[in-house]
N, C-alpha and C positions, 0 to 999 in steps of 0.2 A: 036245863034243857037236855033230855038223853036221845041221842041221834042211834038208830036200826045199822046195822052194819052196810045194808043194800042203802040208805039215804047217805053215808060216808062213802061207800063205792062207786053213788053215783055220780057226788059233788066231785069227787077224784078225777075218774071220767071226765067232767065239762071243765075241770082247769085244767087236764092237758090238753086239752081242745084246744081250747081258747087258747092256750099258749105256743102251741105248732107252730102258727105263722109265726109267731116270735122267734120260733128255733128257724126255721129257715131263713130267717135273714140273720142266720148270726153272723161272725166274723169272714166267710169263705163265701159267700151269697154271691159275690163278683169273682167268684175264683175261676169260671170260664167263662167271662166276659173277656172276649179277646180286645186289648189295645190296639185302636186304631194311629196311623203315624199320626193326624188331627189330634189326637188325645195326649201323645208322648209327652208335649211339655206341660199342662196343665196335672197332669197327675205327677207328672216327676217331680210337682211342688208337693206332691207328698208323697212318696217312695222316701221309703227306709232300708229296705230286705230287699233280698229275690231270693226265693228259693227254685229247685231243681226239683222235676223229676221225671226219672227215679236221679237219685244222688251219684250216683254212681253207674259206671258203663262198662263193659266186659269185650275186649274185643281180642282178637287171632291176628298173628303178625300179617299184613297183607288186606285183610279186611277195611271195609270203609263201611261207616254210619251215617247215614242225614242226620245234619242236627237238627231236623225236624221233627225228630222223635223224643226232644226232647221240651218238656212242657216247661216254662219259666214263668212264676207268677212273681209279682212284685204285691209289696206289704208297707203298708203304711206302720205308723210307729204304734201305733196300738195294736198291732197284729193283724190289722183287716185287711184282707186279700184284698186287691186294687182291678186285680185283673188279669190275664197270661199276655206274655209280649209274644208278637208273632216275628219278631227283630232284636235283635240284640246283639252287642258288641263281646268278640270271643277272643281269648289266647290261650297259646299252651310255649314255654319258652321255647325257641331250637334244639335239636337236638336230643329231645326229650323222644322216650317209646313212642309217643304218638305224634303224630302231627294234623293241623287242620288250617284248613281252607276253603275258603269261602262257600260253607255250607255243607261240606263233607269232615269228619274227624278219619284218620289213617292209623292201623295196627302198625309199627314202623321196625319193632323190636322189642321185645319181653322186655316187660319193667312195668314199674309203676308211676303213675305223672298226675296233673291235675289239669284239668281244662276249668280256666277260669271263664265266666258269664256275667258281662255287667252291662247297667241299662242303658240303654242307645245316647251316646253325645248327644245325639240329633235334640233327646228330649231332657238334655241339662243344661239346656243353650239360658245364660244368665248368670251360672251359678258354678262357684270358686271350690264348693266340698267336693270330696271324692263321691263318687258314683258310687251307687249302692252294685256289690257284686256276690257270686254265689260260686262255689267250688264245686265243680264234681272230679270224682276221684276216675282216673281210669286206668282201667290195668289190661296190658294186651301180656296175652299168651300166644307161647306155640303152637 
């Protein structure tokens, strides 16, 4: 059977059709589905990850940030976005360049530090592992 280049171009065509829907639900399909607190613990039986973003935060001594500008998606172990938390559990040690509180991060004095991000106790109620957590790096200037 010899197939026209236009009868190959066109089968091409309807199998990426067809396949689209496929690609949108791939792995990130629930990547802004925001976590309801109702939801925390049923998905925290499958939370693996969280990631950040952006990864990383830029701030001037004296400055403050919402950490609302920052997006946290949790991932299950196969890599499938779960969902972004609109909650989650934070620290940065004392004394570090930055500090943060409850819902504001602080430029404190040049250096470099990490604010850690892990997923809400609220929604690991049962369970003895460490909480899945995510790094971001932050660096305050002058």
């Amino acid at each position: 059977m010899s197939l026209s280049v236009k009868q190959v171009s066109t089968a091409l065509v309807v199998l990426a059709l067809a396949a689209a829907p496929v690609a949108a639900q791939g792995p990130d399909k629930n990547a802004s589905h925001q976590i309801t607190q109702a939801e925390l613990v049923p998905i925290g039986r499958k939370v693996r990850s969280l990631r950040t973003a952006p990864a990383s935060l830029n701030l001037k001594v004296g400055e403050k940030m919402n950490l609302n500008t920052l997006k946290v998606t949790a991932y299950d172990s196969a890599g499938r976005a779960l969902g972004l938390l609109t909650g989650y559990d934070f620290s940065i040690k004392p004394g570090e360049p930055a500090s943060v509180y409850p819902g504001t991060i602080t430029g404190v004095r040049a250096g470099m530090t990490e604010l850690v991000v892990r997923y809400p106790r609220l929604g690991w109620a049962g369970r003895t592992d460490p909480r899945p957590e995510a790094r971001v790096t932050v660096v305050v200037t002058r």
